[in-house]
N, C-alpha and C positions, 0 to 999 in steps of 0.2 A: 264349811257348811255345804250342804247338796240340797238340790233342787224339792227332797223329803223332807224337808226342815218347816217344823210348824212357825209362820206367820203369827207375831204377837203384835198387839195393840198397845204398848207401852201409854200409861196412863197414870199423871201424879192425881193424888189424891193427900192431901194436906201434908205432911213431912215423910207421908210414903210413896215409894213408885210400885207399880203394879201393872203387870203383864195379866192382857187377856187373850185368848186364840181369838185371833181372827174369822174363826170359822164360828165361833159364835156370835159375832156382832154384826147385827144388821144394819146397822147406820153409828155415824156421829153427828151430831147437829149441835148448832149453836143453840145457849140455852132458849126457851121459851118463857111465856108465861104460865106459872106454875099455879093450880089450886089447890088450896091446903083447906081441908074441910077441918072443924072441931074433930079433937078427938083421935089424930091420927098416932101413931106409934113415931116414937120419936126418930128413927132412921129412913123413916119413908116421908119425904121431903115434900112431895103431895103427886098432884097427876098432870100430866102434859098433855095438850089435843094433839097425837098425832095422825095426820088423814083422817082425821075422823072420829079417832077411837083415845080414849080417854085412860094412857098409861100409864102404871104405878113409876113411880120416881125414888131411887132409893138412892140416898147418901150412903156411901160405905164408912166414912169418915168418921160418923157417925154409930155407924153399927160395929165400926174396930175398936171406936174410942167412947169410952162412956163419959167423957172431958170435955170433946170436940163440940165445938154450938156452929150453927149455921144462922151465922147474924145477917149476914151480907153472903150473895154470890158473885166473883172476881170477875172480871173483864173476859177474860181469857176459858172460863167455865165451858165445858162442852156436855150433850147429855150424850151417851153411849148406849143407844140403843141396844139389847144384848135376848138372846133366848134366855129364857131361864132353866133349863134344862128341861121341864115339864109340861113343853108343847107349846107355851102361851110364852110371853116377852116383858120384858122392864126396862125403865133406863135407868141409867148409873150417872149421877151425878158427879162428876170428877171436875177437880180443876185446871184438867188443861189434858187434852190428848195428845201425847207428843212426838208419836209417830210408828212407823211401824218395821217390824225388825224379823228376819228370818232368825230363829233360837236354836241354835246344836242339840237337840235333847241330852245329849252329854256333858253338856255344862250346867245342868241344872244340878245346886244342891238338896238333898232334901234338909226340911226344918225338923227343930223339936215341937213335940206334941203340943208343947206348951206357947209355941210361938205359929201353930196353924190356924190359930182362929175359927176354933172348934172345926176342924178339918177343911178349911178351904181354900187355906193359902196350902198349895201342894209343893212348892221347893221354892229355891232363891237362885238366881243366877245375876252378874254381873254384866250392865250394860251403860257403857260410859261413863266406866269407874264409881256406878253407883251399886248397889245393890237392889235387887227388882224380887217383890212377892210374885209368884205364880200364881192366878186364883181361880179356881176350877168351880164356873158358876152356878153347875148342880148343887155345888156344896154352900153355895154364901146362905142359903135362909134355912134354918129347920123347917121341918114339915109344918108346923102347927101355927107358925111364921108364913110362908107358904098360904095356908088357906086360909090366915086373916085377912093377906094383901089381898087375892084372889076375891073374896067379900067384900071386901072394900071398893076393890076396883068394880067390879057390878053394877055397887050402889054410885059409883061417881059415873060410869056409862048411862044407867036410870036415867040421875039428875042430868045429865048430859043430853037426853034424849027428848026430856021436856020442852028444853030451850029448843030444839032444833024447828027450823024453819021448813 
């Protein structure tokens, strides 16, 4: 590997791992306390205060798996602050950040269509004998997905703003 080797975030998330560029994430934090208004979409876990600003929170786990329930969050749960590609920020609920890895671009497989997750997991590459999703986080929401969270998130900043001292 050479010093041009993109930085990933290796992060499990229920029985998958998953690589994110480091150049996307602006924090990891232990979980918080999470607010889950009525009504939310089932992969958006609810909203986190952070500094101030009341961020959407999304389960991937959830949005891979239409199986996967979020009964309970693990000990070890971390939230992954991350850009979402379109100027504004989310966090990713995963269960456990597990470190960080310079990636050979050259070692990345790519996937079949049918196993990118309507195009967001972008290849697989192996990292300590596991197998790791790539996931390119312009891609994880559709647009129209996109600016529900973004309405949502608004009206939880609103109610956010009531409370404020």
């Amino acid at each position: 590997m050479t010093a041009a080797d993109p930085m990933m975030l290796i992060c499990d998330m229920g029985d998958r791992r998953v690589a994110l560029a480091v150049a996307d994430v602006i924090e990891v934090a232990p979980v918080v306390p999470l607010w889950r208004p009525p009504g939310l979409p089932r992969p958006l876990a609810g909203f986190a205060t952070i500094r101030g600003r009341a961020v959407p929170v999304l389960a991937p786990a959830l949005l891979f798996d239409g199986a996967a329930t979020l009964e309970r969050i693990g000990l070890y749960a971390h939230l992954v602050h991350v850009r979402d590609g379109e100027g504004g920020s989310l966090c990713l609920l995963v269960d456990r950040a597990a470190g960080i890895v310079a990636m050979d671009p050259g070692t990345i497989r790519p996937v079949a269509a049918d196993l990118s997750q309507r195009g967001c997991v972008t290849g697989e590459v192996t990292v300590d004998d596991r197998a790791v999703a790539v996931l390119a986080l312009d891609r994880l929401l559709a647009d129209g997905e996109r600016v529900r969270i973004a309405a949502l998130a608004a009206e939880a900043a609103r109610r956010a703003g009531e409370w404020a001292a």
